[in-house]
N, CA and C atoms of all chains as a GROMACS GRO file, in nm:
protein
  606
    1UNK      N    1  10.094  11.644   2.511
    1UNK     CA    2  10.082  11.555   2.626
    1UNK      C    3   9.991  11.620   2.731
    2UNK      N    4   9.880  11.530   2.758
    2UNK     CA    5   9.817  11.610   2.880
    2UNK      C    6   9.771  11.489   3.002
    3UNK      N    7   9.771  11.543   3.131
    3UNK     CA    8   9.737  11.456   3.212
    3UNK      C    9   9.570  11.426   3.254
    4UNK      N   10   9.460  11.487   3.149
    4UNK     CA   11   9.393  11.449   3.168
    4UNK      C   12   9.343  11.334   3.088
    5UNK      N   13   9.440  11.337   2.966
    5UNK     CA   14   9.354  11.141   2.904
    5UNK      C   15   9.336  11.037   2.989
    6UNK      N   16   9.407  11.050   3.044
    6UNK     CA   17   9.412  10.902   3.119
    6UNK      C   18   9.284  10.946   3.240
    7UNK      N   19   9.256  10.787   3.291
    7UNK     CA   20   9.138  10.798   3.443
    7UNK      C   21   9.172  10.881   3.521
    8UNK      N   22   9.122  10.970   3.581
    8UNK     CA   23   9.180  11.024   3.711
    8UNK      C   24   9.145  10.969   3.828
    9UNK      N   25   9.232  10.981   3.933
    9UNK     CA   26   9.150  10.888   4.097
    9UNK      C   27   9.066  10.924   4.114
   10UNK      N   28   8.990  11.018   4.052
   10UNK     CA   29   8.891  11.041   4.128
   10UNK      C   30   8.716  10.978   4.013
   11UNK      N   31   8.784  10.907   3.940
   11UNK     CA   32   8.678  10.876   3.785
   11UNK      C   33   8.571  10.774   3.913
   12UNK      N   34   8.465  10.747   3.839
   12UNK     CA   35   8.363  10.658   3.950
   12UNK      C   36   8.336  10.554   3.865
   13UNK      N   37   8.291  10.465   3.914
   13UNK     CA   38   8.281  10.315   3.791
   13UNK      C   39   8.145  10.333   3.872
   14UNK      N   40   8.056  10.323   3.767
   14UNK     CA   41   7.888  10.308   3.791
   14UNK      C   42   7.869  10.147   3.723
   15UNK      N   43   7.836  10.048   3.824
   15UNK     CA   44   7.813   9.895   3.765
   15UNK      C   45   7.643   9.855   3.841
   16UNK      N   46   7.587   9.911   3.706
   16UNK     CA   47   7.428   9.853   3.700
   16UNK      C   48   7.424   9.753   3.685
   17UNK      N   49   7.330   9.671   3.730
   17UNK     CA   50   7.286   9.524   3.750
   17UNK      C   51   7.251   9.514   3.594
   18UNK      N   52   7.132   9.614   3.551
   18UNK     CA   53   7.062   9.617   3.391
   18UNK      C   54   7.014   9.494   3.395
   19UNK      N   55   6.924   9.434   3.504
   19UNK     CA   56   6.826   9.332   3.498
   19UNK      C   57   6.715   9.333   3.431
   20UNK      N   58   6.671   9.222   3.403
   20UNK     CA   59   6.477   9.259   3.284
   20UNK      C   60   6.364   9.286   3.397
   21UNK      N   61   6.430   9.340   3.435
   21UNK     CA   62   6.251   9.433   3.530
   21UNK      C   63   6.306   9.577   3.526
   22UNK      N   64   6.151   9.616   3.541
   22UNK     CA   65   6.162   9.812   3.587
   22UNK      C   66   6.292   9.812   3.663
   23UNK      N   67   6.286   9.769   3.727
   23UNK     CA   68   6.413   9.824   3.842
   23UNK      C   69   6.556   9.818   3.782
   24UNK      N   70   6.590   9.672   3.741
   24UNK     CA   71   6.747   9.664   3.615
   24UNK      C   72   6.750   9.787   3.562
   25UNK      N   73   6.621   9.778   3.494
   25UNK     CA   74   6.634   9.943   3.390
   25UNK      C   75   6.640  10.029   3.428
   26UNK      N   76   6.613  10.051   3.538
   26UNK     CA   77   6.625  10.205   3.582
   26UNK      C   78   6.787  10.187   3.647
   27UNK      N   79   6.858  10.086   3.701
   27UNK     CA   80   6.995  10.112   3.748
   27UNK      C   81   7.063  10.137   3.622
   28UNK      N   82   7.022  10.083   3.491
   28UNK     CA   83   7.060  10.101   3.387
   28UNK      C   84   7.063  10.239   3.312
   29UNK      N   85   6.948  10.323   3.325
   29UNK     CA   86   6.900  10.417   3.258
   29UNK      C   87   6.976  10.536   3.313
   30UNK      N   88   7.008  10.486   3.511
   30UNK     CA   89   7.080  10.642   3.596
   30UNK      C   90   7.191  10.608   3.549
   31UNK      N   91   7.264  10.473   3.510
   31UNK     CA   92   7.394  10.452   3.455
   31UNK      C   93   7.438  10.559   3.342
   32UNK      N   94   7.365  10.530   3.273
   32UNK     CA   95   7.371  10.590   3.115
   32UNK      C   96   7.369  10.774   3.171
   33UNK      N   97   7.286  10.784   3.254
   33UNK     CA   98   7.234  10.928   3.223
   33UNK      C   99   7.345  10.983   3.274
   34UNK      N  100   7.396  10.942   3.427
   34UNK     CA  101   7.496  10.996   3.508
   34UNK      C  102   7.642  10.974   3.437
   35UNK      N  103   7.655  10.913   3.335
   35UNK     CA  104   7.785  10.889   3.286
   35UNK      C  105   7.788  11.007   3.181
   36UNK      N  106   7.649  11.038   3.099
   36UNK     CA  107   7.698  11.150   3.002
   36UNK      C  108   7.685  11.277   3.066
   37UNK      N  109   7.588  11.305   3.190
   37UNK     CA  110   7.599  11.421   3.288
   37UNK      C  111   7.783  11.443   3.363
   38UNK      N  112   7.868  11.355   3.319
   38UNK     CA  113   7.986  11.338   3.358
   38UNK      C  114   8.010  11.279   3.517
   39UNK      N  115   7.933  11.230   3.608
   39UNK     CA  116   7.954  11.197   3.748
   39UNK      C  117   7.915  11.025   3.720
   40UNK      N  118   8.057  11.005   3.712
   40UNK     CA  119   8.123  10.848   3.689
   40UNK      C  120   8.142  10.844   3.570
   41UNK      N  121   8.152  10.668   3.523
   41UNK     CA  122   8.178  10.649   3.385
   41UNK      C  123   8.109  10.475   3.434
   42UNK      N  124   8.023  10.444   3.372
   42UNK     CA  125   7.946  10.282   3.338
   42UNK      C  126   8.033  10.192   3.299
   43UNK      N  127   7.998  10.094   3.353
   43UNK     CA  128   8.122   9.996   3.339
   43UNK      C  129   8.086   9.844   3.306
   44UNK      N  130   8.136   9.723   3.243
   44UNK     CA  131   8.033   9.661   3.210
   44UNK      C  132   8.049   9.556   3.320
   45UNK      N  133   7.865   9.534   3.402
   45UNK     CA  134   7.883   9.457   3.530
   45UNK      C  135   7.942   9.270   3.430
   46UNK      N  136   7.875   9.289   3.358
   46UNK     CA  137   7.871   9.130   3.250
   46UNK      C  138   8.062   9.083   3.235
   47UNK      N  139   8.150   9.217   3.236
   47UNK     CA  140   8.285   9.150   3.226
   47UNK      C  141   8.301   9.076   3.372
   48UNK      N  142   8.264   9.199   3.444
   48UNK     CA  143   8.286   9.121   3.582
   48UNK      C  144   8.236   8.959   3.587
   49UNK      N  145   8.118   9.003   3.605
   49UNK     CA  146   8.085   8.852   3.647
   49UNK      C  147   8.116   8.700   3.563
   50UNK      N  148   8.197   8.770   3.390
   50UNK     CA  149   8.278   8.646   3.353
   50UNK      C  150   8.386   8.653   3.398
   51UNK      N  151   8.458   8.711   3.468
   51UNK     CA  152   8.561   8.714   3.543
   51UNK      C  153   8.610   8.732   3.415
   52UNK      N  154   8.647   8.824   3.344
   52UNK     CA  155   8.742   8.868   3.222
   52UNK      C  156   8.820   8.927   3.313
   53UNK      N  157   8.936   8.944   3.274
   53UNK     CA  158   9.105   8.980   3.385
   53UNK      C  159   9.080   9.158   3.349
   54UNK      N  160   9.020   9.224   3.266
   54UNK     CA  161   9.058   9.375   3.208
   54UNK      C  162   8.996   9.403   3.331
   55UNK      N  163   8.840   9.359   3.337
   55UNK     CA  164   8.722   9.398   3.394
   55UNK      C  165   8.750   9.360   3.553
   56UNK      N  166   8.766   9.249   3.596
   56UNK     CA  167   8.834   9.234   3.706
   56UNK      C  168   8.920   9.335   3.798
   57UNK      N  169   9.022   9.301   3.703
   57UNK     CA  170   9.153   9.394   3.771
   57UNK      C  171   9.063   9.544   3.800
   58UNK      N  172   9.035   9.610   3.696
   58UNK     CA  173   8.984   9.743   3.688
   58UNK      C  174   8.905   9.797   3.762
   59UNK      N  175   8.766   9.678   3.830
   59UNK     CA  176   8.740   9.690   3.948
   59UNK      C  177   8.764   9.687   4.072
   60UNK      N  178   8.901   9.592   4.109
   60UNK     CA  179   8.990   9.554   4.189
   60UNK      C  180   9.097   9.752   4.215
   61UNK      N  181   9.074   9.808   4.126
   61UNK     CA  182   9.197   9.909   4.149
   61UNK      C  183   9.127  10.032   4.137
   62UNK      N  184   8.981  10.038   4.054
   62UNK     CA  185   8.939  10.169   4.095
   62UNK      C  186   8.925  10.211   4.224
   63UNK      N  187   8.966  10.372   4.243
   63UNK     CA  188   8.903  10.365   4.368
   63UNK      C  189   8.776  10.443   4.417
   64UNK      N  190   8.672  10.448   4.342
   64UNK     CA  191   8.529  10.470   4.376
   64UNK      C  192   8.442  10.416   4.286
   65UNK      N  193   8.347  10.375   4.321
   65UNK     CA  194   8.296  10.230   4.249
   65UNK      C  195   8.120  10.255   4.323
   66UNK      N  196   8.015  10.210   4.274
   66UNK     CA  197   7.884  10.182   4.307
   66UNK      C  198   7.835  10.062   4.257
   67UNK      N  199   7.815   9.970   4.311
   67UNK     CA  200   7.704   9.868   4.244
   67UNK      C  201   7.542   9.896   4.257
   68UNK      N  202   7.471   9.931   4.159
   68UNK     CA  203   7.344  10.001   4.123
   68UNK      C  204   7.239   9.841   4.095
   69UNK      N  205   7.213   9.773   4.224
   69UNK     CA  206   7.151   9.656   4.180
   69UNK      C  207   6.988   9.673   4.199
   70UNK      N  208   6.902   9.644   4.100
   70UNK     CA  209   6.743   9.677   4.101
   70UNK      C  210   6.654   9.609   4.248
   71UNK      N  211   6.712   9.528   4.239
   71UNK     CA  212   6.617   9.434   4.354
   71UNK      C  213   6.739   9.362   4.444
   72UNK      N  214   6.663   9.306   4.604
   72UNK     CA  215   6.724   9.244   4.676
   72UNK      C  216   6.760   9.104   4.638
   73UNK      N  217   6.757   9.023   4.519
   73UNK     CA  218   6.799   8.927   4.407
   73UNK      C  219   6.980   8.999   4.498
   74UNK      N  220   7.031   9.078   4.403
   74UNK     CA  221   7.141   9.148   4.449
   74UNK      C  222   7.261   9.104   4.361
   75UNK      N  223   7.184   9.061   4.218
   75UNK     CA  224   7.283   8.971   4.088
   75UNK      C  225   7.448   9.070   4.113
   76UNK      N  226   7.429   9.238   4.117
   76UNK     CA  227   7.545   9.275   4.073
   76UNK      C  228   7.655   9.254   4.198
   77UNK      N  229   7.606   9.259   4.329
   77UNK     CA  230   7.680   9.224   4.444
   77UNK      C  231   7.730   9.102   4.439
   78UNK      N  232   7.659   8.963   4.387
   78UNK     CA  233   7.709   8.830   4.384
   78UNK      C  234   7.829   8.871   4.239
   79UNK      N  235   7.789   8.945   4.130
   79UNK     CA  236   7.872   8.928   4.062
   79UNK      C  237   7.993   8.952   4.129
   80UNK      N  238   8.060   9.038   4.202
   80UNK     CA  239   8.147   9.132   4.230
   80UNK      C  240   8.209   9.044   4.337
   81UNK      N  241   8.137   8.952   4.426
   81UNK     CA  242   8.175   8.874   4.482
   81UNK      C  243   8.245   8.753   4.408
   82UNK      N  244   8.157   8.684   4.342
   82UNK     CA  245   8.190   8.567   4.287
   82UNK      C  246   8.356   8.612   4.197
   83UNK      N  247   8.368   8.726   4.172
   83UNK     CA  248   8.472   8.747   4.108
   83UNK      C  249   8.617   8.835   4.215
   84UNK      N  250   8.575   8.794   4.313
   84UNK     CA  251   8.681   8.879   4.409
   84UNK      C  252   8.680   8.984   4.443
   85UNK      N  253   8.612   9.064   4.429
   85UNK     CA  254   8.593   9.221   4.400
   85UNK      C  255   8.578   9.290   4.516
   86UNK      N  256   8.640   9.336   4.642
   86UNK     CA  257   8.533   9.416   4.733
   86UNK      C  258   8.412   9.528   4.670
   87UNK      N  259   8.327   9.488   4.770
   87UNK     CA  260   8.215   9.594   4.721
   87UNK      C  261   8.202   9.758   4.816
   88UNK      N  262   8.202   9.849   4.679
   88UNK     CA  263   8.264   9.962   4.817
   88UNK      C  264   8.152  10.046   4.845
   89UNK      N  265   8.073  10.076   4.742
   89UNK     CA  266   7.937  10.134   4.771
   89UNK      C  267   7.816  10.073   4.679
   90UNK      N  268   7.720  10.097   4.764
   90UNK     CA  269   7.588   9.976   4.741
   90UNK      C  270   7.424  10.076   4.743
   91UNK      N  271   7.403  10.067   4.635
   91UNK     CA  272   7.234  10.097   4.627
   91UNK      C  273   7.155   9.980   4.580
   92UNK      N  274   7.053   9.947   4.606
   92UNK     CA  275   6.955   9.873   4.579
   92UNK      C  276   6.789   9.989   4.510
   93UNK      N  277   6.761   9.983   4.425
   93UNK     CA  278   6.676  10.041   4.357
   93UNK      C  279   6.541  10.022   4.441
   94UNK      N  280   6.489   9.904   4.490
   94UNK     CA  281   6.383   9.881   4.565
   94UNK      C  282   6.337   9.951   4.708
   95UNK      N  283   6.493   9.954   4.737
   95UNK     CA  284   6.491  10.043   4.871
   95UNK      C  285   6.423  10.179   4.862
   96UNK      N  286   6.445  10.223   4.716
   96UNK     CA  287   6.342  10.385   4.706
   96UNK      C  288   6.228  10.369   4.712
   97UNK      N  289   6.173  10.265   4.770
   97UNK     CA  290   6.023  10.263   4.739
   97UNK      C  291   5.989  10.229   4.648
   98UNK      N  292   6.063  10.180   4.511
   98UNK     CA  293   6.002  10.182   4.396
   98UNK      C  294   5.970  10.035   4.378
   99UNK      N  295   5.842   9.982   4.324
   99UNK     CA  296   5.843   9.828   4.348
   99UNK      C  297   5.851   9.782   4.191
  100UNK      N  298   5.924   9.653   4.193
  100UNK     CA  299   5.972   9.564   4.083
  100UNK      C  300   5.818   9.534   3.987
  101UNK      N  301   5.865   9.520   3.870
  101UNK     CA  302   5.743   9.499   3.803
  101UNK      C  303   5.806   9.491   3.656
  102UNK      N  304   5.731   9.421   3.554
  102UNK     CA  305   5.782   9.418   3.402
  102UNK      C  306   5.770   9.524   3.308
  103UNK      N  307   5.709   9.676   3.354
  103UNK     CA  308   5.703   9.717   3.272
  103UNK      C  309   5.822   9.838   3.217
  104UNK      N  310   5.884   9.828   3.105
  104UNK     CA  311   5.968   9.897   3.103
  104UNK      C  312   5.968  10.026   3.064
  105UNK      N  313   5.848  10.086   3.062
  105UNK     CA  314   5.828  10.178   3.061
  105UNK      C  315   5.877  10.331   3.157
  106UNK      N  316   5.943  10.302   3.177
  106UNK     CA  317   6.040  10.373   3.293
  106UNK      C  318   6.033  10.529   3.332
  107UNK      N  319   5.971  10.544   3.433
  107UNK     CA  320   5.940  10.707   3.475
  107UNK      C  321   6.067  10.768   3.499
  108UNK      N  322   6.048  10.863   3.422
  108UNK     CA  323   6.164  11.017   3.449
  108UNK      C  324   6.164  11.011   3.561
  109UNK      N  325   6.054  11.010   3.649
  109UNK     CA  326   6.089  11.047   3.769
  109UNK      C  327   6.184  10.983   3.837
  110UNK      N  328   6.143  10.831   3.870
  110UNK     CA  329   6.195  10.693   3.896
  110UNK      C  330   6.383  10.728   3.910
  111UNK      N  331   6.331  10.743   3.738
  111UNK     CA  332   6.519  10.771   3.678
  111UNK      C  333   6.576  10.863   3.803
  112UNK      N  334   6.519  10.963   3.828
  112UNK     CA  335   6.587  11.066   3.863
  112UNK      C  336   6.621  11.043   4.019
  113UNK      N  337   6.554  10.966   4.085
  113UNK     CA  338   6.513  10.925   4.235
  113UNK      C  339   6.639  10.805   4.237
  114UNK      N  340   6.684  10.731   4.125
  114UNK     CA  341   6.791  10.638   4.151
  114UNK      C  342   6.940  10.757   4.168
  115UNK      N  343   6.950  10.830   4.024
  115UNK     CA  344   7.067  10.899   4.051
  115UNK      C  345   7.076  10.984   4.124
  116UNK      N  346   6.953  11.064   4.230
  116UNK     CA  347   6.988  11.110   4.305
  116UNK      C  348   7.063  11.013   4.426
  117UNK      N  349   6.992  10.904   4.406
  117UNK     CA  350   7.017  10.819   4.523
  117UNK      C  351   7.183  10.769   4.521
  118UNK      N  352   7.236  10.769   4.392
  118UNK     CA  353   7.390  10.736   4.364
  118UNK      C  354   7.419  10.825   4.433
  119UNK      N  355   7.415  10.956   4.394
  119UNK     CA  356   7.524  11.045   4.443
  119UNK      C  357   7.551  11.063   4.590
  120UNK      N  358   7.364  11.062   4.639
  120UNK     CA  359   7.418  11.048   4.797
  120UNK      C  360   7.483  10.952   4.874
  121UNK      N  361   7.517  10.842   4.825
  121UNK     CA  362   7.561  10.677   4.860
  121UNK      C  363   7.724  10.730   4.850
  122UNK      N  364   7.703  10.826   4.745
  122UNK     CA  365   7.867  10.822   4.693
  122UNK      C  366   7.946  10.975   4.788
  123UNK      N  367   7.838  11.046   4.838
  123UNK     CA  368   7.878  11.157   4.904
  123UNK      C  369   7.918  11.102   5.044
  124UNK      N  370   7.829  10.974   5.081
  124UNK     CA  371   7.913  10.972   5.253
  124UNK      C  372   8.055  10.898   5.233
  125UNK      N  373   8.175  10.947   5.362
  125UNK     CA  374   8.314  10.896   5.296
  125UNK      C  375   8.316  10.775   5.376
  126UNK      N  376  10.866   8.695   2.792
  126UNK     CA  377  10.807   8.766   2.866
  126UNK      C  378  10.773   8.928   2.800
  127UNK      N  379  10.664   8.953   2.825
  127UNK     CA  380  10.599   9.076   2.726
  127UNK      C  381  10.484   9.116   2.847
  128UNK      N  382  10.563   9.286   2.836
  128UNK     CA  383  10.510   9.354   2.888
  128UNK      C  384  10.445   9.477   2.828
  129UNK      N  385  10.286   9.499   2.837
  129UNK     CA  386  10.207   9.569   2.720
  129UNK      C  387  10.162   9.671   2.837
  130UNK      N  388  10.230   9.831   2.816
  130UNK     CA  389  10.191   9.936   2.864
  130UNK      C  390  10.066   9.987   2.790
  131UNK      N  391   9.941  10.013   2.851
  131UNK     CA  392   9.873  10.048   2.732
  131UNK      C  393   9.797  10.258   2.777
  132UNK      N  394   9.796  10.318   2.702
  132UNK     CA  395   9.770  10.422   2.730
  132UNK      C  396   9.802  10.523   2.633
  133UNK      N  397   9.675  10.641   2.598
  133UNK     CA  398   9.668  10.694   2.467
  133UNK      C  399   9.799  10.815   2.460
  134UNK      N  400   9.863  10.820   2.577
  134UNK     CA  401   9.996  10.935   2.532
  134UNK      C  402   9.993  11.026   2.636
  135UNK      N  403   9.959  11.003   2.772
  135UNK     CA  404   9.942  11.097   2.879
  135UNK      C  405  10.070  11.120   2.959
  136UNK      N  406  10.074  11.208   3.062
  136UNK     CA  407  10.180  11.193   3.122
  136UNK      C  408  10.166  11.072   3.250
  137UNK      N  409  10.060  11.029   3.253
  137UNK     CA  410  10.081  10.900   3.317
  137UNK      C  411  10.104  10.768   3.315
  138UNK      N  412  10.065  10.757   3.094
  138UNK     CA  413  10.092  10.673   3.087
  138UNK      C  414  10.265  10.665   3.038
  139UNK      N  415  10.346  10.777   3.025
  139UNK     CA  416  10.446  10.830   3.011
  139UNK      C  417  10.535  10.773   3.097
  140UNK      N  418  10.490  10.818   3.222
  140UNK     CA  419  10.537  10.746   3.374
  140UNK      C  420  10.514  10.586   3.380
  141UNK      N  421  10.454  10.560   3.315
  141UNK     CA  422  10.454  10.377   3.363
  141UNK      C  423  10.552  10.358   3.266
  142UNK      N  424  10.516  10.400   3.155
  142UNK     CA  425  10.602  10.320   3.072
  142UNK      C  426  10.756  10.317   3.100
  143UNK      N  427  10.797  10.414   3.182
  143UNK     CA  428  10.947  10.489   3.207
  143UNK      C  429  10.966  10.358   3.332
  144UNK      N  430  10.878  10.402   3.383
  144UNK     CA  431  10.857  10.297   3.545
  144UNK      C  432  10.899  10.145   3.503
  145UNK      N  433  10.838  10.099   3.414
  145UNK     CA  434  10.803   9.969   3.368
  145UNK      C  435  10.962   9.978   3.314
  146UNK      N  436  10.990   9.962   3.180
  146UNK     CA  437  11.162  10.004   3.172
  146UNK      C  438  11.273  10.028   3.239
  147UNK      N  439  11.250  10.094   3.332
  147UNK     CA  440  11.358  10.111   3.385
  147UNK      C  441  11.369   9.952   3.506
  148UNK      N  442  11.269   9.940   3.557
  148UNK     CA  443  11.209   9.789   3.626
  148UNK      C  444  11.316   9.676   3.575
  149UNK      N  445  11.278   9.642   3.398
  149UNK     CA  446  11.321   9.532   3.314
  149UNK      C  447  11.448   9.585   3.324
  150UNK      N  448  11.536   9.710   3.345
  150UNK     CA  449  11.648   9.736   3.332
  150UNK      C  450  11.718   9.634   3.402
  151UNK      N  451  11.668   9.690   3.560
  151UNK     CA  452  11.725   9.660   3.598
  151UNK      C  453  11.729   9.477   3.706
  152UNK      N  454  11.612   9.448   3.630
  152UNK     CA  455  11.601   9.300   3.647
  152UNK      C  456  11.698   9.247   3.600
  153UNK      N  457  11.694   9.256   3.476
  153UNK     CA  458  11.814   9.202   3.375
  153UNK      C  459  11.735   9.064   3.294
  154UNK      N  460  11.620   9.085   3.319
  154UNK     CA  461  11.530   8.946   3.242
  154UNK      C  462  11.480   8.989   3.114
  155UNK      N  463  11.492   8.913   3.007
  155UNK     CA  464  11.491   8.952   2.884
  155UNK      C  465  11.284   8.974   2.872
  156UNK      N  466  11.272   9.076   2.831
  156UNK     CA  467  11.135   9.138   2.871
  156UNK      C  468  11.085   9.192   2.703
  157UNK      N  469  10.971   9.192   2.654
  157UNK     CA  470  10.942   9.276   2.563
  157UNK      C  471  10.851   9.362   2.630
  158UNK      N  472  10.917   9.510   2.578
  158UNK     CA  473  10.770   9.604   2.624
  158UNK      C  474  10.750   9.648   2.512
  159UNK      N  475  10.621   9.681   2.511
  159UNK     CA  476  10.545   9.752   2.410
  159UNK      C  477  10.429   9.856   2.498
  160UNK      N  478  10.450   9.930   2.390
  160UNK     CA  479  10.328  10.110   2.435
  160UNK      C  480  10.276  10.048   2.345
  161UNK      N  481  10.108  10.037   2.393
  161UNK     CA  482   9.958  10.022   2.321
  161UNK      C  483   9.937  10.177   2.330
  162UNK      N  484   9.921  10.239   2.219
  162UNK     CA  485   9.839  10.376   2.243
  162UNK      C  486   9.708  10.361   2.161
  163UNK      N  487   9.651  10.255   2.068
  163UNK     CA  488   9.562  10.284   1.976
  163UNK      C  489   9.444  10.231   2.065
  164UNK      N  490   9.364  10.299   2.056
  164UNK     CA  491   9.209  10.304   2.147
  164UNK      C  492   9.149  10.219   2.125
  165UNK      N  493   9.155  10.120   1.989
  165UNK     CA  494   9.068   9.977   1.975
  165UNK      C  495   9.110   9.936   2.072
  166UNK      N  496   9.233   9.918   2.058
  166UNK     CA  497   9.349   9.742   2.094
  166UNK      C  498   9.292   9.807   2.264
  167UNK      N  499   9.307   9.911   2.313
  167UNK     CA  500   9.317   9.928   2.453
  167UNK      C  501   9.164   9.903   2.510
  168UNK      N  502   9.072   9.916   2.427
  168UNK     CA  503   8.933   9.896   2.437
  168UNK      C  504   8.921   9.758   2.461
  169UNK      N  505   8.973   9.689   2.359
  169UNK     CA  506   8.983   9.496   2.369
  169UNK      C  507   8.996   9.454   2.498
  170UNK      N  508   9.086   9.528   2.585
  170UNK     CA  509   9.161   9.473   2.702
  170UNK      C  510   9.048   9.503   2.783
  171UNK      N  511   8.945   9.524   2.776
  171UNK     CA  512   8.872   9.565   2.874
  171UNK      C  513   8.866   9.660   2.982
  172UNK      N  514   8.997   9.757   2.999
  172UNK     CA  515   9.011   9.822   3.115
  172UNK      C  516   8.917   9.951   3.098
  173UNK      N  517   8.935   9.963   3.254
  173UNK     CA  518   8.830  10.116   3.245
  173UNK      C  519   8.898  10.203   3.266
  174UNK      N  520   9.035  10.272   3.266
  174UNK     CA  521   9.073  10.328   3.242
  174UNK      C  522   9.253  10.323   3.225
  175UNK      N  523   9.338  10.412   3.195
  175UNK     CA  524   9.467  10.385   3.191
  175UNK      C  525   9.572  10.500   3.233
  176UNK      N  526   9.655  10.465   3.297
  176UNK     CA  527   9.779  10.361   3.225
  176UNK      C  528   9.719  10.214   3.298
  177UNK      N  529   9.716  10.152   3.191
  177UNK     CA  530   9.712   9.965   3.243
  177UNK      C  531   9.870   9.913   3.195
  178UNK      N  532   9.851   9.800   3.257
  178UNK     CA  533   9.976   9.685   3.255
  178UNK      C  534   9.931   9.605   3.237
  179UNK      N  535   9.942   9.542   3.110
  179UNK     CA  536   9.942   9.350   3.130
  179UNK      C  537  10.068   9.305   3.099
  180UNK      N  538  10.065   9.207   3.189
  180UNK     CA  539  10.259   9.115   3.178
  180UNK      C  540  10.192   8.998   3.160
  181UNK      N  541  10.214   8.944   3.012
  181UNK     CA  542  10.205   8.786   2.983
  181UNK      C  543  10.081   8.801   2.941
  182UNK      N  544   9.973   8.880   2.923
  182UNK     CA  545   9.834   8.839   2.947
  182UNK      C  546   9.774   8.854   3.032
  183UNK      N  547   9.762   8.874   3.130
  183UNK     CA  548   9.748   8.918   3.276
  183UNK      C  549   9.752   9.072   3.295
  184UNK      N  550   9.583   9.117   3.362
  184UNK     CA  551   9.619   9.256   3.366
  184UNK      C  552   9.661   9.272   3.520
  185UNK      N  553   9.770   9.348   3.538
  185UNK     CA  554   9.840   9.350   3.658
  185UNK      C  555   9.774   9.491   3.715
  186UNK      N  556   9.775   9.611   3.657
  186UNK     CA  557   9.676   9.726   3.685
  186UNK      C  558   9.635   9.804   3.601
  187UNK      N  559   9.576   9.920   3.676
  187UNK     CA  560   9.433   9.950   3.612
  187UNK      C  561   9.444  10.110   3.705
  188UNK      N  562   9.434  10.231   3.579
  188UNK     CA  563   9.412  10.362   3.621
  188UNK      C  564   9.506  10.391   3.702
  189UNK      N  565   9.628  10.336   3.744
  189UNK     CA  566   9.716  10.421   3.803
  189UNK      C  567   9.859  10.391   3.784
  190UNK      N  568   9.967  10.433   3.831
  190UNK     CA  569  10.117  10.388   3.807
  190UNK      C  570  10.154  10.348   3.925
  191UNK      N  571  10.219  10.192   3.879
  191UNK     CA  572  10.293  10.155   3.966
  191UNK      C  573  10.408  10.136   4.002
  192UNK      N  574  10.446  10.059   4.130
  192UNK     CA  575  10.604  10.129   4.123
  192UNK      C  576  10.695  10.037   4.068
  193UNK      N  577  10.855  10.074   4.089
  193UNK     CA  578  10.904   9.996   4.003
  193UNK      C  579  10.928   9.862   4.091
  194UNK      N  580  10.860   9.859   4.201
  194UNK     CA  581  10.888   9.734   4.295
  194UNK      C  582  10.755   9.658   4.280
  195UNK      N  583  10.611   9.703   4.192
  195UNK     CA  584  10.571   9.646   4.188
  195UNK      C  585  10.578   9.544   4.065
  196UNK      N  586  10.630   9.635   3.950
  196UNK     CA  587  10.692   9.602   3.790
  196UNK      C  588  10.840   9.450   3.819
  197UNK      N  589  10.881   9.485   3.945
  197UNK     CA  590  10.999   9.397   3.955
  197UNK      C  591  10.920   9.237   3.995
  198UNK      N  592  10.830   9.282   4.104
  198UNK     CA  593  10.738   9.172   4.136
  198UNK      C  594  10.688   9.077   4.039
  199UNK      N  595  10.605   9.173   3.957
  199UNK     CA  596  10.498   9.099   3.826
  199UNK      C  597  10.649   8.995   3.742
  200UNK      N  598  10.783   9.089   3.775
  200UNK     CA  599  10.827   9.023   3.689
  200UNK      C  600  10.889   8.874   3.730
  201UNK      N  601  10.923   8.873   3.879
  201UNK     CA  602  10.947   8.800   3.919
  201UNK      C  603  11.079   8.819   4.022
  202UNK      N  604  11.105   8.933   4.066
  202UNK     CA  605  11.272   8.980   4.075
  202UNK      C  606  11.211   9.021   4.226
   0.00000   0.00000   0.00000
């Protein structure tokens, strides 16, 4: 028996927008990266916004949470809304300067400029 | 009425399940509980992490234990 299987309070739900522009992908890509670097765990924004009850509730009771949305569109904030959800911390990908565009070709750098940008969103209390 | 503790064998999900039980004890409402420990079935439910509760179908929570006044609530008591 150990008490670390289970979530701990302190686990982070990372919910990327993962829209079809550069920007989706890159909330997508710091998702992925920062979840196997271990700082959070990705979560799927798509239960939310069908309002599935697992996905719901789970957002409803974590207690540290980011919505990682690419553009001022702001799909993962309406999701989170439309489904009851308070929203507790908020990045927008565009805000780095980085501008929307189709190509998915996605700079390391880019990548690295979003998850830095999580962590500091997630460092003020 | 069915109440599905779900959680792979921790001491927290240990604690709900005790929590949750002792709850139906003492409701006195005829209740099924069941421990989900197998990682598909708990995957299905969608949660992001556990101990979860669903009563009826309904996930009531998510990553933490609740009390037995909230277990009496869900149940109706």
């Amino acid at each position: 028996m150990s008490d670390a299987c289970c979530a701990p309070g302190g686990d982070i739900m990372l919910l990327p927008c993962s829209g079809g522009s550069n920007v989706g992908q890159l909330s997508n890509q710091a998702a992925v990266e920062l979840t196997r670097e271990g700082f959070g765990k990705m979560f799927c924004l798509a239960g939310i916004g069908g309002r599935l009850p697992g996905f719901v509730q789970s957002a409803r009771d974590v207690e540290r949470m980011i919505v990682i949305d690419g553009c001022e569109i702001a799909c993962g904030k309406a999701a989170l809304e439309g489904a009851g959800v308070p929203l507790k911390s908020y990045l927008v990908v565009t805000d780095l300067d980085i501008g929307k565009n189709k190509d998915f070709n996605l700079n390391p750098q880019d990548v690295a400029r979003v998850k830095d940008a999580v962590k500091d969103v997630l460092a003020v209390p | 009425m069915e109440i599905k503790v779900l959680g792979p064998g921790c001491a927290k999900c240990h604690k709900t399940e005790e929590i949750v039980r002792a709850a139906v004890q003492e409701s006195g409402v005829e209740v099924h509980v069941i421990k989900v420990s197998d990682a598909m079935e708990i995957a299905k439910s969608g949660v992001f992490g556990t101990p979860a509760v669903i009563v009826d179908g309904q996930v009531k929570a998510v990553g933490k234990i609740p009390s037995k006044q909230d277990v009496l609530n869900w149940i109706g008591k």
